[in-house]
N, C-alpha and C positions, 0 to 999 in steps of 0.2 A: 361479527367480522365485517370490514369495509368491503362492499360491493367490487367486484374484482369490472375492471375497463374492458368492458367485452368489445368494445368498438376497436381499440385499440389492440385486442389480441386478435382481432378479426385482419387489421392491417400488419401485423406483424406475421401471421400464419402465411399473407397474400403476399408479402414480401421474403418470405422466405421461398415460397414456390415458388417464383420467377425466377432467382437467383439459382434455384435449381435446374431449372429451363435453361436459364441462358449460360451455367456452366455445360451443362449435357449438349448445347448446340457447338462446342467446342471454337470460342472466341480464339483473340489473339493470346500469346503467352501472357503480355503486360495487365490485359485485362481479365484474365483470369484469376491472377494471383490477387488484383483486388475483388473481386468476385469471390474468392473463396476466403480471404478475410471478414468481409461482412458477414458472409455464411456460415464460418465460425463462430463469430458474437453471434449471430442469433440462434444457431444450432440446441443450446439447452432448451432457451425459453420455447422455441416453438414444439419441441420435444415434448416439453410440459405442457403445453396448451394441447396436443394432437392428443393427450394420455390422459387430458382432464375431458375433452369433448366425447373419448370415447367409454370414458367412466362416467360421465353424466348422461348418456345413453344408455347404458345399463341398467344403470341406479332406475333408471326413468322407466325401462319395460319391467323392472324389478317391481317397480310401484302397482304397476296396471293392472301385472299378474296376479299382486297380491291386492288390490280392488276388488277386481274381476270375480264375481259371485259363480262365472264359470269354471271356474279356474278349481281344477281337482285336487283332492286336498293334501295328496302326495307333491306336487308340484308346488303348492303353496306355500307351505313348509318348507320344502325347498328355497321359494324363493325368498322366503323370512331369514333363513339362516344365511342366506350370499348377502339379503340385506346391508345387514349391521358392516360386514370387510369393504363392500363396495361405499358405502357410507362413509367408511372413515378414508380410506381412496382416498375419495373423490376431499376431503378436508385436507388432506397432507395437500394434495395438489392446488389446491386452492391456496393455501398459504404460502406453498413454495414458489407459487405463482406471484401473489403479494411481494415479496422477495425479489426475483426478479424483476418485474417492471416497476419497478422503483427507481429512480430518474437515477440514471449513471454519469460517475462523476468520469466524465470526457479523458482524465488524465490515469484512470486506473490501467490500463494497459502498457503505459508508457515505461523506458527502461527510468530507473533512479539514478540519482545522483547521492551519495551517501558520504556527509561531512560529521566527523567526529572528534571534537575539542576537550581537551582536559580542562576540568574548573579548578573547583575551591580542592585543593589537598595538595599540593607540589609537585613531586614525586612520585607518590601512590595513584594522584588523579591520571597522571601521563599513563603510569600502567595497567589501570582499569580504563582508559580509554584503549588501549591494546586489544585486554581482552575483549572488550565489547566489538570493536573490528573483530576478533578471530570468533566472534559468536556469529557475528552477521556473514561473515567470508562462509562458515559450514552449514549455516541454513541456508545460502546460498546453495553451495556445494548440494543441497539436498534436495533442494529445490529445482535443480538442473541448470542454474542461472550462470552469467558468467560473471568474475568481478575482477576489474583491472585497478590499480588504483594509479591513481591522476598524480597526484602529490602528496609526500608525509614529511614530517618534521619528528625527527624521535625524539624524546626523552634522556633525560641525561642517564637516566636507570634505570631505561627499558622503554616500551610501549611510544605513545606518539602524543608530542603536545595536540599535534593536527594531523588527521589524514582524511585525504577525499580520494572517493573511489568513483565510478559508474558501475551499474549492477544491472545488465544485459540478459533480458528473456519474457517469455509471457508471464502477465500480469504482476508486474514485481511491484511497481508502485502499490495496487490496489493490494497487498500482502502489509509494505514496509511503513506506507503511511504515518500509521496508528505510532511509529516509533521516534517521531519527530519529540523536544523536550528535553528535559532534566533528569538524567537517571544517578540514583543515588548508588552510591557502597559501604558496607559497614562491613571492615575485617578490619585482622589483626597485619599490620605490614611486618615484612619478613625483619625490617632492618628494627623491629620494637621490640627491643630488650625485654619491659614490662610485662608484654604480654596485651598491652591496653588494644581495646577497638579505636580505629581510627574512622571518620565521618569522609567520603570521598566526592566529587561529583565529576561529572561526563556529559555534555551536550553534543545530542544526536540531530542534524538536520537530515531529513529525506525529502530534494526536491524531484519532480519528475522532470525529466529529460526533454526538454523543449527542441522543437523543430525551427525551423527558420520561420516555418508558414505559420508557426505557433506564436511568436511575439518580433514584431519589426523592431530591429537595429540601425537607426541612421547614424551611416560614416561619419557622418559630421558629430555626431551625440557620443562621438568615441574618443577617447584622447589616451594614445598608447605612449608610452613610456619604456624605455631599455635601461636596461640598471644591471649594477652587479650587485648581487645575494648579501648579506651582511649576516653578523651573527657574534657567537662568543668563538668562535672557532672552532677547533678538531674537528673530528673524521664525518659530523652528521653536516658541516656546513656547505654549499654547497657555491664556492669561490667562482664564479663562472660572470661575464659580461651576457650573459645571455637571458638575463631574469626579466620579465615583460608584466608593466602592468599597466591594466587596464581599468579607466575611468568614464562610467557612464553618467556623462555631466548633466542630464536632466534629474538622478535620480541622486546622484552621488555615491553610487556603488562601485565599490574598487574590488578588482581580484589581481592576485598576483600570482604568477607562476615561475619559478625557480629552477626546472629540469634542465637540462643538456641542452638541446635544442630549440634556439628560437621560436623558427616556423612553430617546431608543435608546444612551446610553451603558448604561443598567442595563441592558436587554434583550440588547445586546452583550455588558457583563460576565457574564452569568446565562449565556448560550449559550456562552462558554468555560470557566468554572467547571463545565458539569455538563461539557462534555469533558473537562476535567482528572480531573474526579471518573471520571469512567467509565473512562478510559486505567489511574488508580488501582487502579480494581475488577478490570480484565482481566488486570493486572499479577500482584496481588495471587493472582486465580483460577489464573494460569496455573502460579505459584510452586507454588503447591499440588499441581495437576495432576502436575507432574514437576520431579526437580532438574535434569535434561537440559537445562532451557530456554537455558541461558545460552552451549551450545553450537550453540543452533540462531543464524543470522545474524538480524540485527534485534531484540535483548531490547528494544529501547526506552532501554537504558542511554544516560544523558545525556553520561556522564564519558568513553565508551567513544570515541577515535579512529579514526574508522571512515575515511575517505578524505583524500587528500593531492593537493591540484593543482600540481605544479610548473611555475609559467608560462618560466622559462627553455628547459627540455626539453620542454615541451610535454607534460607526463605528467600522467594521472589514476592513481592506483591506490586501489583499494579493499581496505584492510588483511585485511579480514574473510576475503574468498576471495581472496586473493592474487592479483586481475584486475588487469592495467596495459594501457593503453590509451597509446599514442601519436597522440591526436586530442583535446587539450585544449579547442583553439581550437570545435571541433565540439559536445563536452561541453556547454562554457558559454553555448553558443548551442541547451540546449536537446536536444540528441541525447542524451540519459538512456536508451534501448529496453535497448541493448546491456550496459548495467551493469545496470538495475534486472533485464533480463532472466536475468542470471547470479547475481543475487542470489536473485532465485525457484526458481532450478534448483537451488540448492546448496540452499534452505530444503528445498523435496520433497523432496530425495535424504536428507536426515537425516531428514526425517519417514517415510519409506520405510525406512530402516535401522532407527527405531523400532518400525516397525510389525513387519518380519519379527522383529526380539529380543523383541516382544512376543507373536509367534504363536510 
């Protein structure tokens, strides 16, 4: 196993006690409340580290006892048999230690921004783009999160060519990440006579939710535009002078927003514009950082096919870690823990692999 940063949990443990100090010295309100955010990021790990220093303490007079030639032989015994539990302790903690201080990626806490486009199938792609929204709306829902959506464009028979939401709460990004990509569908559509499987696809973007402090916007780099909506007509078009869109001329990134309301179509289009931009920047950074990236699960790649629902067998599988799940029916109602959770496991285990070729 990679030698765990005792230097580093040494500064984390010292930085978590001060913050405990300086809440219990009862600051101002404003300073509080970021005081007790830091204090929360670090709440697990130093929890872990406080439970591994006092199980390697243990382990350590555990050792001596059983050295110790003085040492009677009832007590020795004794301390042979605590041995072996305190032993494996003290390994869970070490690894789950390895885990967390594992460099975090800065935008895991952040709320999402969750865009979901119909592909390749007409019809059917619009309405499995649907369901995959009311998959993500109720693992929300279960997740305590909150989900508003920004803008949708329906389908002529059902579900949404497009719809972007935001998805508001702790840790959503670092959960939704993994679901950026190409998700496929293979059913029968209601309107197939034959009976035959139809091949569907659905692209998922999850960016995270950028702050102002998080990627500059110069006025000047902006070129707004007012339009009325356009379309084929009926009841889903949305006939209004009030449609705003916005062109980020350095980069060439346009979004358009279509709602009721000017002010908050712009305000809408601006808060997905700097996510786009920031998702941009991360991308960008991380390239940099390392060519490994594209082997870790979740690059962000749009093109990339990442999961396949087959409604006839009732199968999910996620191409990426080669997970097949037979509980589709469950999946789409929303039961995501069990995938998204093996998606995280495989990300650490590379970032962990990395870590030791780099020590």
């Amino acid at each position: 196993m990679t030698e765990l940063p005792r230097d580093r949990m040494d500064q984390v443990l010292k930085r978590f006690e001060l913050l405990e100090a300086q809440m219990a010295a009862g600051p101002a309100p404003e300073v509080y409340v970021k005081l007790a955010s830091e204090y929360a990021e670090l709440q697990e790990v130093a929890d872990a580290i406080r439970a591994l220093k006092k199980a390697e303490a243990e382990l350590y007079d555990l050792e001596a006892m059983i050295a110790d030639t003085s040492t009677e032989r009832d007590m020795r015994e004794l301390a042979v048999a605590d041995h072996e539990d305190v032993s494996e302790r003290v390994e869970d903690l070490r690894q789950k230690l390895q885990v967390l201080l594992l460099p975090k990626d800065e935008a895991d806490e952040k709320n999402a921004i969750l865009e979901i486009r119909a592909g390749t199938g007409g019809d059917e792609a619009a309405l499995f783009a649907g369901d995959l929204f009311r998959m993500y709306e109720r693992y929300a829902g279960e997740q305590g999160w909150r989900v508003e959506v920004v803008s949708a464009s329906e389908g002529e028979a059902g579900g949404y060519k497009e719809i972007i939401a935001t998805v508001s709460g702790r840790g959503v990004f670092s959960r939704l990440k993994f679901e950026s990509g190409v998700h496929r569908v293979q059913r029968v559509p209601a309107t197939e006579a034959q009976g035959r499987i139809h091949t569907s696809a659905a692209t998922v973007a999850v960016l995270p939710e950028a702050e102002e402090i998080d990627v500059e916007i110069r006025p000047e780099d902006i070129r707004v535009d007012t339009m009325r909506a356009s379309g084929a007509g009926g009841q889903h078009v949305n006939t209004t002078d009030s449609a705003v869109r916005l062109t980020h001329i350095p980069t060439g990134l346009v979004v358009v927003q279509a709602e009721k309301s000017q002010h908050q179509n712009r305000a809408r289009a601006m808060q997905i514009l700097r996510a786009r931009l920031f998702d941009a920047q991360r991308v960008k950074a991380t390239d940099e950082r390392t060519e490994a990236r594209r082997l870790l699960v979740g690059t962000g790649d749009r093109s990339e096919r990442i999961r396949t629902y087959n409604f006839p067998q009732g199968r999910v599988t996620d191409h990426r870690i080669n997970l097949t799940l037979y509980k589709l029916d469950r999946v789409m109602e929303g039961e995501l823990d069990e995938v998204i959770d093996a998606l995280i496991a495989d990300h650490q285990s590379k970032l962990l692999a990395e870590a030791g070729s780099d020590g």
